[in-house]
Backbone as CSV, one residue per row, in Angstrom:
resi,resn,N_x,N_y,N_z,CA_x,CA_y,CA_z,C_x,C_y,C_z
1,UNK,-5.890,-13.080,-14.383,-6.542,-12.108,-15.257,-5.968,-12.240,-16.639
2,UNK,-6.579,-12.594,-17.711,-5.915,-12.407,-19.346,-6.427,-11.201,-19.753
3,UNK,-5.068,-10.733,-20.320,-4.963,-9.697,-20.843,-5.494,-9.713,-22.361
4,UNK,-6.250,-8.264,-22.758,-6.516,-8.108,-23.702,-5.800,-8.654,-24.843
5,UNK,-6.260,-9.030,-26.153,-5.542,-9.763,-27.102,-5.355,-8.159,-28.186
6,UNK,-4.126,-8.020,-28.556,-2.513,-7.144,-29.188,-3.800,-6.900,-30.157
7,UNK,-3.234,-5.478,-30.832,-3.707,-5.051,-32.349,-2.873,-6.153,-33.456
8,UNK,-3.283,-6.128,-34.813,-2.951,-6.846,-35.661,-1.738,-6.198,-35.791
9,UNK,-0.437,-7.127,-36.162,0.508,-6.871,-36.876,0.737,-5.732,-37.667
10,UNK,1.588,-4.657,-38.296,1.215,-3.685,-38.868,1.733,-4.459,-40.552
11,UNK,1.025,-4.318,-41.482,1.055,-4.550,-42.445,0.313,-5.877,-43.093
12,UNK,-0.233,-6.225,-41.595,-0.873,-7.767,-42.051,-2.562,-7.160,-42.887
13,UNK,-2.751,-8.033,-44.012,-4.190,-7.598,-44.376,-5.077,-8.324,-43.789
14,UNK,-6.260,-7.844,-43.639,-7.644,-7.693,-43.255,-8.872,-7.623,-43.879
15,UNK,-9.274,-8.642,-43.794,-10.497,-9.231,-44.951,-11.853,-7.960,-44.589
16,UNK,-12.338,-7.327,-45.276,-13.138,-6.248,-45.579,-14.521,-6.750,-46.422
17,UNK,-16.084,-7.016,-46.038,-16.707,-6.519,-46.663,-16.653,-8.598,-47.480
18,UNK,-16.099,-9.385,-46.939,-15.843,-10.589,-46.764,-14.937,-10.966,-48.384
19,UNK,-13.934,-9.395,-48.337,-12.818,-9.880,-49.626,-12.026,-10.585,-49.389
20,UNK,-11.613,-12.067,-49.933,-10.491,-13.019,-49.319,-9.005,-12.208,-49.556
21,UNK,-8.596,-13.156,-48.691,-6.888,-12.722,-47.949,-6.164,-12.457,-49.435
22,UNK,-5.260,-11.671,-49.508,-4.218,-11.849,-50.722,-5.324,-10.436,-52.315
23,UNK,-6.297,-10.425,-52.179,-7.040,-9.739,-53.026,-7.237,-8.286,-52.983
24,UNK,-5.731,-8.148,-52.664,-5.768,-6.651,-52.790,-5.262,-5.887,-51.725
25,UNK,-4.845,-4.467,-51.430,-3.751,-3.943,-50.761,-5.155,-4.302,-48.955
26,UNK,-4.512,-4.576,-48.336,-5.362,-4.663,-46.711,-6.113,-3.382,-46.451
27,UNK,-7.144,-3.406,-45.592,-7.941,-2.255,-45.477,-8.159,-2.531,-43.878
28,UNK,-8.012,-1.706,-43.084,-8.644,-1.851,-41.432,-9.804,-1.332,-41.450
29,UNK,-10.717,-2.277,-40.775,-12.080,-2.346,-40.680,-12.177,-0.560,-39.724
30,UNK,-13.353,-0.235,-39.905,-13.871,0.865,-38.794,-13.880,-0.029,-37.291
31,UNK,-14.084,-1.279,-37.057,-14.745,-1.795,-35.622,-13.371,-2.222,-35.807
32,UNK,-12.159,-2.258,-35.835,-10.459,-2.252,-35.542,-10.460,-1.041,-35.030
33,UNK,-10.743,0.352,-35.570,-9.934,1.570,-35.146,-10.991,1.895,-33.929
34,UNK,-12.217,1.257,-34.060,-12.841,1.705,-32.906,-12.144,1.003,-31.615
35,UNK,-12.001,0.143,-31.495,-11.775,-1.088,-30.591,-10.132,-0.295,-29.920
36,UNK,-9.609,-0.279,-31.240,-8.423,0.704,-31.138,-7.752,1.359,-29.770
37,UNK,-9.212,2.406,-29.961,-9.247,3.685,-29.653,-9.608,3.301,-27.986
38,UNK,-10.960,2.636,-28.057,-10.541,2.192,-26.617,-10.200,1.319,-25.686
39,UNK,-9.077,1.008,-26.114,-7.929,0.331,-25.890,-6.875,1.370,-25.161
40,UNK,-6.601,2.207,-26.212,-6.115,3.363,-25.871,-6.687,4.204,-24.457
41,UNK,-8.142,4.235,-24.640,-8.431,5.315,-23.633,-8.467,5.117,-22.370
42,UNK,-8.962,3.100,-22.624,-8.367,2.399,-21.180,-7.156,2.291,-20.667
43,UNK,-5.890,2.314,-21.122,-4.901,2.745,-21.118,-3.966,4.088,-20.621
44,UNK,-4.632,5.383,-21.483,-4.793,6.518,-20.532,-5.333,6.762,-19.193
45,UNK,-6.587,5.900,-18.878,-7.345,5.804,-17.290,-6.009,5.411,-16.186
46,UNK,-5.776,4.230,-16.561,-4.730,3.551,-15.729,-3.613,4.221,-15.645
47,UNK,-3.280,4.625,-16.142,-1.661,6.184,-16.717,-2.159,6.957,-15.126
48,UNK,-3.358,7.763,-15.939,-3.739,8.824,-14.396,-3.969,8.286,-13.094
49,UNK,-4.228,7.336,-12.459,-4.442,6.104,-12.120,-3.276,5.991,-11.091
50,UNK,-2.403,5.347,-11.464,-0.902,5.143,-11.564,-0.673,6.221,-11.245
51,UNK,-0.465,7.305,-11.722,0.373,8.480,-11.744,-0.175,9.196,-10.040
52,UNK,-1.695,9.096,-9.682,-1.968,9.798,-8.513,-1.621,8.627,-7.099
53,UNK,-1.308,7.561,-7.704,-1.382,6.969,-6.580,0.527,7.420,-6.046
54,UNK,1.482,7.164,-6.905,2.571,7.794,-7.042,2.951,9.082,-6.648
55,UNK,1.982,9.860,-6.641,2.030,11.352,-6.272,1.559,11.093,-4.559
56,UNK,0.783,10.871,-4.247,0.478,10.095,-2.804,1.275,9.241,-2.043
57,UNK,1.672,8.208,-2.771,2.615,7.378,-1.821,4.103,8.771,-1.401
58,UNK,4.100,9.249,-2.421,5.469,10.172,-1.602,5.119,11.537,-0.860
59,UNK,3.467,11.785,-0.865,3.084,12.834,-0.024,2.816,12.519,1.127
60,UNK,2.557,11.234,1.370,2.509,10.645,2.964,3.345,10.497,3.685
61,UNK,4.763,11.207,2.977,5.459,10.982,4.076,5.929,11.943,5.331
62,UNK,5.675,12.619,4.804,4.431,14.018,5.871,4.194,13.612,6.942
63,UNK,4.717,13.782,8.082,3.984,13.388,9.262,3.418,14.599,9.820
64,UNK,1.935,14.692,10.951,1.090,15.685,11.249,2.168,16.218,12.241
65,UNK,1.419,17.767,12.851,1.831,18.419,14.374,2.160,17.911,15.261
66,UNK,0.697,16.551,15.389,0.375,15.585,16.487,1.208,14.532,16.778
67,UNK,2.002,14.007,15.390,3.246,12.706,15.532,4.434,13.629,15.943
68,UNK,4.686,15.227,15.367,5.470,15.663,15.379,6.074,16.060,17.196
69,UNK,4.900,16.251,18.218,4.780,16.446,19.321,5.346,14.951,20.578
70,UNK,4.587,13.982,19.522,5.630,12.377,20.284,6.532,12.611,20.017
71,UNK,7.285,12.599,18.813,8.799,12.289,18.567,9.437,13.247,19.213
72,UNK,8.906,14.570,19.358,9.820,15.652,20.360,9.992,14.885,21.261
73,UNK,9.637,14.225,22.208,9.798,13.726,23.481,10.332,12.240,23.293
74,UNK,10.211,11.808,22.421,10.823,10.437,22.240,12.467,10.450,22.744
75,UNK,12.945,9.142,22.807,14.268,9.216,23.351,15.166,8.952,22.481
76,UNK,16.383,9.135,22.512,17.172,9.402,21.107,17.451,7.539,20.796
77,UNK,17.494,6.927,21.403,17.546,5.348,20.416,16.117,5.238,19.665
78,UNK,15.277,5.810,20.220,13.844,5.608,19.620,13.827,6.565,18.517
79,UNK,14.663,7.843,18.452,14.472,8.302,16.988,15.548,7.987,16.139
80,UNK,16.440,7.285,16.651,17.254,6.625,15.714,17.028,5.345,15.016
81,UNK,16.020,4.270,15.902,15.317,3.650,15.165,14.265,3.688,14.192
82,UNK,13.575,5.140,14.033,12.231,5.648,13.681,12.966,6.029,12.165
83,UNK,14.387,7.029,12.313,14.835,7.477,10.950,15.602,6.387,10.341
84,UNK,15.703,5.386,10.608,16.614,4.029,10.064,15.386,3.593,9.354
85,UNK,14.222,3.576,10.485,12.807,2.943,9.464,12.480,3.605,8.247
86,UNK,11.940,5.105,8.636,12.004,5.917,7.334,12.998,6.129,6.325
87,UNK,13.842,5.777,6.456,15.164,5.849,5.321,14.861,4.204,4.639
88,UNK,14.591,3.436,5.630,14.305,1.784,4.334,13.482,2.311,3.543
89,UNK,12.459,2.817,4.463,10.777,2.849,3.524,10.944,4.028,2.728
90,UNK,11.930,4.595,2.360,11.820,5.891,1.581,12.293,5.224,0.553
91,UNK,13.740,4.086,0.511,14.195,3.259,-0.459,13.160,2.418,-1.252
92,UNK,12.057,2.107,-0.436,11.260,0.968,-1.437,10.412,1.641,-1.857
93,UNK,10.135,2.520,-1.463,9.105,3.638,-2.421,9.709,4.545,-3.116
94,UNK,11.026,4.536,-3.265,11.732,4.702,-4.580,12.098,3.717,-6.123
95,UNK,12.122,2.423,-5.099,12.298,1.266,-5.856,11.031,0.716,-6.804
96,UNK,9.830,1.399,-6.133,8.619,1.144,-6.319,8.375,2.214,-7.700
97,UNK,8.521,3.051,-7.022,8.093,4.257,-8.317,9.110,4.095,-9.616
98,UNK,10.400,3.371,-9.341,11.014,3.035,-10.603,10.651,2.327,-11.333
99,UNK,9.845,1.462,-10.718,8.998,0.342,-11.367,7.860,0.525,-11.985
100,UNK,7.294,1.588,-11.622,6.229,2.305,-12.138,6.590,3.128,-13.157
101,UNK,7.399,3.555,-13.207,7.569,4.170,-14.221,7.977,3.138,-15.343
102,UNK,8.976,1.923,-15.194,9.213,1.611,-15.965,7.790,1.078,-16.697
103,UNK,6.782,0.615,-16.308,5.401,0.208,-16.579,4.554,0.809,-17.504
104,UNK,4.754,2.175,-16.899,4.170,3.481,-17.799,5.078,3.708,-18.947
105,UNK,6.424,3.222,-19.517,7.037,3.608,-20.639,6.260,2.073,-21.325
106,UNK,6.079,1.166,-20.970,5.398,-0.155,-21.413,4.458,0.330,-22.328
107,UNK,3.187,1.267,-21.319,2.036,1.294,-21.415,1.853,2.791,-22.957
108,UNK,2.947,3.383,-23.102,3.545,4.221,-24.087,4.098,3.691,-25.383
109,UNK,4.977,2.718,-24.927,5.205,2.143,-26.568,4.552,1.155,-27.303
110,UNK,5.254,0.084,-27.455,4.030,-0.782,-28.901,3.110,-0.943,-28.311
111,UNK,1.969,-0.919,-29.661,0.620,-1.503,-29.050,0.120,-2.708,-29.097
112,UNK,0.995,-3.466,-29.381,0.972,-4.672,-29.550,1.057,-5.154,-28.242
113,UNK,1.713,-5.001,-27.476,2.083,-5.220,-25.836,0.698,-4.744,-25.078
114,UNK,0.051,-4.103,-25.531,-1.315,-3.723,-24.827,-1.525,-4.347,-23.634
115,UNK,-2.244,-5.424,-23.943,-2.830,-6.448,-23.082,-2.135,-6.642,-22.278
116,UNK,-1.080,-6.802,-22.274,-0.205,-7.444,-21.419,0.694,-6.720,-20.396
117,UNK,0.731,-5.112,-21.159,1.173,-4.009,-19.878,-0.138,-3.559,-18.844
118,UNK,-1.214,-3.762,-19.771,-2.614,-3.499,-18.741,-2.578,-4.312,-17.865
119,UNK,-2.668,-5.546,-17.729,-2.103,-6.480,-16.848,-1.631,-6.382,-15.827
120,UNK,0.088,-5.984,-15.765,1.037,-5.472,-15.751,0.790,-4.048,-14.392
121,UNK,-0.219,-3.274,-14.848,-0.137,-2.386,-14.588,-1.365,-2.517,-13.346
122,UNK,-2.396,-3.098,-13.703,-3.960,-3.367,-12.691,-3.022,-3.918,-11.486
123,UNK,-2.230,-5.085,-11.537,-1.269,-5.525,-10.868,-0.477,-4.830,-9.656
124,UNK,0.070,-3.788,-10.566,0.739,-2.927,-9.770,0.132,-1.872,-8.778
125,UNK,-0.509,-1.450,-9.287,-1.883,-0.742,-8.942,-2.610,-1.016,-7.477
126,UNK,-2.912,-2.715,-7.764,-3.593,-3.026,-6.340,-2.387,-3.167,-5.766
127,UNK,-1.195,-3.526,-5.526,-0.079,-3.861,-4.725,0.137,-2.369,-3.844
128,UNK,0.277,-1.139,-4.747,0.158,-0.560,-4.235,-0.767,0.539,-3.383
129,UNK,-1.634,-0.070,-3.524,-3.414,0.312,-3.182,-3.578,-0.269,-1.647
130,UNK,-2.744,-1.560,-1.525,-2.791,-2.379,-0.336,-1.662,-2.034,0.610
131,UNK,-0.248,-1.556,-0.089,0.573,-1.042,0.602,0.034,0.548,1.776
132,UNK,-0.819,1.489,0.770,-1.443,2.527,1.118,-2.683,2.662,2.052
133,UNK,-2.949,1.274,1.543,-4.164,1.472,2.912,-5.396,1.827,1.692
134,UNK,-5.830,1.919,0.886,-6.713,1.747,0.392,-7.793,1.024,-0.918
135,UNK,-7.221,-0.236,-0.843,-7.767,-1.502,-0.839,-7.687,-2.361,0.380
136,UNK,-8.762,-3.069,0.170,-8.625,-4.664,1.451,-7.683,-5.425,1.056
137,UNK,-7.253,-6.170,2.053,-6.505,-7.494,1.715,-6.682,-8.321,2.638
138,UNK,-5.958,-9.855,2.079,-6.354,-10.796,2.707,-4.993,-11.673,2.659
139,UNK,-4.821,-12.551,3.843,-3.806,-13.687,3.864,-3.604,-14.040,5.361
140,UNK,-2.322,-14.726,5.006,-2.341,-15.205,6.434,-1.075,-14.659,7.495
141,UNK,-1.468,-14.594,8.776,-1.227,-13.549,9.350,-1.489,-13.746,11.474
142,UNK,-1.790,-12.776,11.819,-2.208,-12.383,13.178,-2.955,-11.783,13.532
143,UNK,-2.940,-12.095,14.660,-4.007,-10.955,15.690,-3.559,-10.686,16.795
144,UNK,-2.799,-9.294,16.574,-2.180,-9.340,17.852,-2.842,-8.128,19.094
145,UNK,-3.697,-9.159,20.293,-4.062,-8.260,21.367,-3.444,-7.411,22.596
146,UNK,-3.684,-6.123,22.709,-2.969,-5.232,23.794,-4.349,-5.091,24.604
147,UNK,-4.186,-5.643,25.981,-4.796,-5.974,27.217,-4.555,-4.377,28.062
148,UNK,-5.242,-3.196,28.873,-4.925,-2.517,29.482,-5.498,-2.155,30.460
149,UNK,-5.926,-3.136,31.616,-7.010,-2.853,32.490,-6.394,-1.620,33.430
150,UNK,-5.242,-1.340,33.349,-4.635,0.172,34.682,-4.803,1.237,33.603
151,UNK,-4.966,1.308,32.183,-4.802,2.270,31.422,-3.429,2.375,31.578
152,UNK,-2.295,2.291,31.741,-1.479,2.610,31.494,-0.738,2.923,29.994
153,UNK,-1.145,2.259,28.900,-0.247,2.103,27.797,-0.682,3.233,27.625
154,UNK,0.564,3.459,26.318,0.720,5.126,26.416,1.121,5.359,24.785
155,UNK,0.845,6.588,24.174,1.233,6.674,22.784,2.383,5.888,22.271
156,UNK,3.518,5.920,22.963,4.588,5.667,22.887,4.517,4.306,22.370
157,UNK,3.742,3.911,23.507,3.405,2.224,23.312,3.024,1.854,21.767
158,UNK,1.648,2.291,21.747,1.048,2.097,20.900,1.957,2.046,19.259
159,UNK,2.562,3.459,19.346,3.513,3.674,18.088,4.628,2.606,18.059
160,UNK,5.093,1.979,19.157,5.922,0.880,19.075,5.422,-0.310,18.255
161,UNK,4.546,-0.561,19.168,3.613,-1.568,18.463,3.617,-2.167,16.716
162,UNK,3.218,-0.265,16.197,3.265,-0.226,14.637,4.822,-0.617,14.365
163,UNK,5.221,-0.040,14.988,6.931,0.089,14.282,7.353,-1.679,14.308
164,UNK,7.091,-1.687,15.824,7.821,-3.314,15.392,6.925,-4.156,14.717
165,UNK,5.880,-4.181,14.405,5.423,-5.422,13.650,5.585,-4.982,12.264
166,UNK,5.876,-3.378,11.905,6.235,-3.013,10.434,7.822,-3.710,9.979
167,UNK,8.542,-3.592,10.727,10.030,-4.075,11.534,9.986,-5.968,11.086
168,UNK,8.930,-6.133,11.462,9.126,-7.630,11.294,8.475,-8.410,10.425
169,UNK,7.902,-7.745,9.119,7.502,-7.692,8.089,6.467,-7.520,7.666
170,UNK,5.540,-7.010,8.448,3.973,-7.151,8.538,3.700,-6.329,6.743
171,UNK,2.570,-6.333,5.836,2.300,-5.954,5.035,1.662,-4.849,5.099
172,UNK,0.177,-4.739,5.927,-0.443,-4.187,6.078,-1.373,-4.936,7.415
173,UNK,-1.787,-3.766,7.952,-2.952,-3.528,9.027,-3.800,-3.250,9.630
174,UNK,-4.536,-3.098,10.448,-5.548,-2.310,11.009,-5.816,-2.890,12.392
175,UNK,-5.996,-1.670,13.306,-6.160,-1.374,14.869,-7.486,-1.030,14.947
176,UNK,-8.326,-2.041,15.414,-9.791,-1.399,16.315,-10.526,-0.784,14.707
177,UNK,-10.709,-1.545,13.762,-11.084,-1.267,12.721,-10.579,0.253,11.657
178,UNK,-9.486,0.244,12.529,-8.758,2.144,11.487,-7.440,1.305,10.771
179,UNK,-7.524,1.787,9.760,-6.258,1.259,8.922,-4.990,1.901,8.855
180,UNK,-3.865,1.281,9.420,-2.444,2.096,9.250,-2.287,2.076,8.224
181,UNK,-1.305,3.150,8.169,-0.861,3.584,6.715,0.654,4.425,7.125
182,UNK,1.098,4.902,5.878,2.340,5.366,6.176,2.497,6.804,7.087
183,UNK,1.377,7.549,6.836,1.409,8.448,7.969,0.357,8.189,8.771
184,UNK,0.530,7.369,9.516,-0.958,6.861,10.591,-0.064,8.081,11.682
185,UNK,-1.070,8.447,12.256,-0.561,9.307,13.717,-1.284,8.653,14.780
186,UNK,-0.571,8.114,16.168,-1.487,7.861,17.411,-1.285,9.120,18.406
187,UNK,-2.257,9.632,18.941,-2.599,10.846,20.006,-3.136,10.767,20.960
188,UNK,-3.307,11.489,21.956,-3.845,11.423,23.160,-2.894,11.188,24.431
189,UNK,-4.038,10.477,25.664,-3.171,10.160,26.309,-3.678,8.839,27.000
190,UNK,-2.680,8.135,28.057,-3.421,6.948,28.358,-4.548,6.732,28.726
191,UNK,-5.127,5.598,28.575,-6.605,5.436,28.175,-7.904,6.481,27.709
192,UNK,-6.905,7.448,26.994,-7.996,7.732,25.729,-7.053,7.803,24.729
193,UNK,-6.446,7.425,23.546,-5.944,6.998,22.816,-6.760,7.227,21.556
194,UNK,-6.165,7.835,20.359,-6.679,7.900,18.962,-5.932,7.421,18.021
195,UNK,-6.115,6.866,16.814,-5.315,6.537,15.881,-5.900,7.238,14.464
196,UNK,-5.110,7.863,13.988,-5.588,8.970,12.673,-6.938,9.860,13.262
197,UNK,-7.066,10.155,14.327,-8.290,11.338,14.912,-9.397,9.928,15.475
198,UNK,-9.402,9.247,15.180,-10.628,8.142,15.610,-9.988,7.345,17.449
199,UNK,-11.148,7.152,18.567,-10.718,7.071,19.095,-11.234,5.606,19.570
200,UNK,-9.926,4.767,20.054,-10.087,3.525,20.528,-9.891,3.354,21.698
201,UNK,-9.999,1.802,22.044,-10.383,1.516,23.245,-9.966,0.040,23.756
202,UNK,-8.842,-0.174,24.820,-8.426,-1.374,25.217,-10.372,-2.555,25.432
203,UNK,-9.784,-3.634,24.884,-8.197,-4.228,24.996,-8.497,-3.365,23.043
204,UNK,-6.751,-3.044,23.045,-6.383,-3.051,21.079,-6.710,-4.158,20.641
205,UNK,-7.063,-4.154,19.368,-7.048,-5.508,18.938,-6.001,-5.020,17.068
206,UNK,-4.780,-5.608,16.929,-4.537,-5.461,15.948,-4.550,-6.536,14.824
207,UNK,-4.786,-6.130,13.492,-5.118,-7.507,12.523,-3.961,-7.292,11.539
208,UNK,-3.095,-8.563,11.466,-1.397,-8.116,10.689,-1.982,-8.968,9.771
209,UNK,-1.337,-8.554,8.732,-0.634,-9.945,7.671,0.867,-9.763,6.977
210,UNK,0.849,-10.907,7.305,2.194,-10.897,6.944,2.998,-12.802,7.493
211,UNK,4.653,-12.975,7.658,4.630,-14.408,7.762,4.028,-14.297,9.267
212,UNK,3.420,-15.705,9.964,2.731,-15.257,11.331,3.551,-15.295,12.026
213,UNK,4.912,-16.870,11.638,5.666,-17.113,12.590,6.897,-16.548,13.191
214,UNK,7.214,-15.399,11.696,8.481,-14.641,12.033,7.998,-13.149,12.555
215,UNK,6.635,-12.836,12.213,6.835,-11.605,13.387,6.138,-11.771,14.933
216,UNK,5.603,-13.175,15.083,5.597,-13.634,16.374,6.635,-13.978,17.427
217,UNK,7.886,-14.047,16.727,9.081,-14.368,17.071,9.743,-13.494,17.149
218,UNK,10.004,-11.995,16.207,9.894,-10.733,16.811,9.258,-9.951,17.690
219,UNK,8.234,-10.168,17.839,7.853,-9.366,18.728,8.046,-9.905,20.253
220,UNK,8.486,-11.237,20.625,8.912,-11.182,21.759,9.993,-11.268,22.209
221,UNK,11.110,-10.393,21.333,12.366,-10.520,21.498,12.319,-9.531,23.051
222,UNK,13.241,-10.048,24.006,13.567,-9.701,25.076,13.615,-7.845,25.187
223,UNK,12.970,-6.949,25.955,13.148,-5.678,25.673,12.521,-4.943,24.850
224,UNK,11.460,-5.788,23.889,10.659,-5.195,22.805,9.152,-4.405,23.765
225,UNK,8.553,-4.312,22.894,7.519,-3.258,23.223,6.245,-4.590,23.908
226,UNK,6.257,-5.542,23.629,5.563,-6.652,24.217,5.863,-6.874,26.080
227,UNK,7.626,-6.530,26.672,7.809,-6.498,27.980,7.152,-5.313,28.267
228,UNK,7.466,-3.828,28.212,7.009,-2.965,28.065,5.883,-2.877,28.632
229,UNK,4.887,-3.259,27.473,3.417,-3.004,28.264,3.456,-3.666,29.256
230,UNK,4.104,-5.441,29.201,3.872,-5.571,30.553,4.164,-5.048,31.911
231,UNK,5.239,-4.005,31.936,5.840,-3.381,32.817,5.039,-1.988,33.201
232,UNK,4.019,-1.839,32.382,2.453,-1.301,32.889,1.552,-1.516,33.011
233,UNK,1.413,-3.219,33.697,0.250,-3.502,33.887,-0.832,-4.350,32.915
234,UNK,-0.387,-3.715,31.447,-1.058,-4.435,30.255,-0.361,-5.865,30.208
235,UNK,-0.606,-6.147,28.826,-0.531,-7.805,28.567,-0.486,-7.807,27.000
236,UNK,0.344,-8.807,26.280,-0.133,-8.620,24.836,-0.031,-10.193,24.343
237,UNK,-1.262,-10.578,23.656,-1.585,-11.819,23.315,-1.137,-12.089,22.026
238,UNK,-1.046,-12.690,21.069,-1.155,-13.339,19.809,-1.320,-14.576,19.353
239,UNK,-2.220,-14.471,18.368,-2.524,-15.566,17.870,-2.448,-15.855,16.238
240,UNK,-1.561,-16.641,15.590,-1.592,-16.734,14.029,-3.071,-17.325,13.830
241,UNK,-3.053,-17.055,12.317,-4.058,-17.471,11.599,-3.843,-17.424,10.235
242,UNK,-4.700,-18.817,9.744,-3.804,-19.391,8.035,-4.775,-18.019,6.890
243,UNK,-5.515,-17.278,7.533,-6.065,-16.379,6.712,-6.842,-15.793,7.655
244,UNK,-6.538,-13.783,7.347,-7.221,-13.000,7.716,-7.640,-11.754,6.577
245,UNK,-8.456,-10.885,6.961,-9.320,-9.707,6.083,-8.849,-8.527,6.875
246,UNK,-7.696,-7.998,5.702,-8.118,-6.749,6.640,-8.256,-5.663,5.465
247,UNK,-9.808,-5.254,5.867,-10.560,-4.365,4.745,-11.138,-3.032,5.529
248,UNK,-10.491,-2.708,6.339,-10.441,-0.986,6.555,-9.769,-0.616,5.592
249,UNK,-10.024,0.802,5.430,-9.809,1.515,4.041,-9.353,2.970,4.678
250,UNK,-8.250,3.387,4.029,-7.860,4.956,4.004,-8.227,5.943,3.100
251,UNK,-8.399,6.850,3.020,-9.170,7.821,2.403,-8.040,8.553,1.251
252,UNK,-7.927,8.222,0.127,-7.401,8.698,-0.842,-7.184,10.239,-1.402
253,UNK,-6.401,10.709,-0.246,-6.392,12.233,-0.474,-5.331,12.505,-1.384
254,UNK,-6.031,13.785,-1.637,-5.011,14.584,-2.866,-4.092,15.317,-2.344
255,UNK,-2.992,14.982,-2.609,-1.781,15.791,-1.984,-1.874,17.375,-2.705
256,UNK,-1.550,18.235,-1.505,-2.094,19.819,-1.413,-0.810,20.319,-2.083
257,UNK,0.293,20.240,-1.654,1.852,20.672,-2.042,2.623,20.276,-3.333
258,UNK,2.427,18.203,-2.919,3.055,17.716,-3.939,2.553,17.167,-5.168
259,UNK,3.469,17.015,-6.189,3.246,16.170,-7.660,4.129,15.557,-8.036
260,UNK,3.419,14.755,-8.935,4.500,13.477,-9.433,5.837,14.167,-10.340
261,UNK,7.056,13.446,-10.079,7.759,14.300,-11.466,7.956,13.407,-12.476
262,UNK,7.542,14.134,-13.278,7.498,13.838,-15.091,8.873,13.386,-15.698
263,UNK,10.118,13.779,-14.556,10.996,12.903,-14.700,12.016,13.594,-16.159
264,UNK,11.636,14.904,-16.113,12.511,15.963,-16.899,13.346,16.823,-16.254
């Protein structure tokens, strides 16, 4: 993407009305201050932009009644692995929003830099649009299938599932066409199964991206959630692939409680 080309220099003159260079104090055309201006206003878009997606990434971390009701019953290595996860992912979405901010002081000072913090910023924007679950993405990746002809697999399962392929670097995903996200909730019970209120149906079919070969190699570490199902009957397949789509989309809600801080 090239970025818009910088306002003129401040003090450089500007031929007016076709007066040559040097003939007199510089004058800025009207179609400069217009152009200017929206430059500027495109600029402000992306600010608000930025700023709600920021206010969101840290309101998701909210988990519902319904996740809140698994983890009661979960077993204490399983919520000690769950708050080790949430404590990384609270770090990079701190690390993230520092970065954002630093972007937005970009997108505040010279205007000469214009072009090039817009850039900068569209950039950041989709990265984190794809982290959230609401843009598509694409690369290369997996498909990893959960087989359940006894019905046996069980929330538990399922939430494993997410955790370890999040665990082993996956980017982003989607199950049976619903897109995880940072507060995805799975509910129910075996073989009726929901993921965010929508309800699916063995075999799972999940679509990762991320490297293929290192979270294929995680996930069948001895004791992982891959023996597991098998120890109910299910089965779990995978297969890499040098490019996949995964363009389920999450619904861009407005956080009810929280807001961004202004950082005063």
């Amino acid at each position: 993407m090239t970025g818009a080309a910088g306002p003129a220099e401040a003090g450089e003159p500007a031929d007016v009305d076709g007066a040559p260079p040097g003939g007199g104090e510089g004058v800025v055309a009207p179609q400069g201050r217009s152009a200017r201006r929206r430059r500027d206003l495109v600029a402000a878009g992306l600010i608000g932009v930025l700023t709600l997606l920021l206010g969101f990434a840290l309101a998701v971390q909210v988990r519902n009644a319904d996740e809140a009701q698994v983890l009661a019953g979960a077993r204490e290595e399983d919520l000690v692995r769950i708050l080790d996860e949430l404590t990384s992912r609270e770090d990079r979405l701190r690390a993230q929003i520092a970065e954002q901010r630093s972007a937005l002081e970009e997108l505040s000072g010279s205007g000469s830099r214009t072009g090039k913090a817009l850039q900068e910023a569209r950039r950041r924007a989709e990265t984190l649009g794809i982290l959230n679950g609401t843009l598509p993405a694409e690369g290369a990746g997996l498909t990893l299938t959960v087989r359940d002809p006894s019905a046996g697999v069980r929330v538990r399962d399922l939430l494993d599932v997410v955790q370890e392929l999040r665990a082993a670097g996956a980017e982003t995903m989607q199950v049976d066409g619903v897109r995880i996200g940072l507060s995805t909730a799975v509910t129910g019970s075996a073989g009726d199964l929901r993921v965010d209120g929508t309800a699916i149906t063995a075999p799972y079919e999940f679509v990762v991206i991320g490297d293929p070969q290192g979270i294929e190699t995680a996930m069948n570490i001895p004791g992982g959630v891959v023996q597991t199902i098998g120890s109910r009957g299910g089965s779990v397949s995978i297969t890499q692939s040098p490019l996949l789509v995964v363009d389920a989309l999450r619904p861009l809600d407005r956080p009810q409680y929280a807001s961004p801080d202004d950082g005063d």
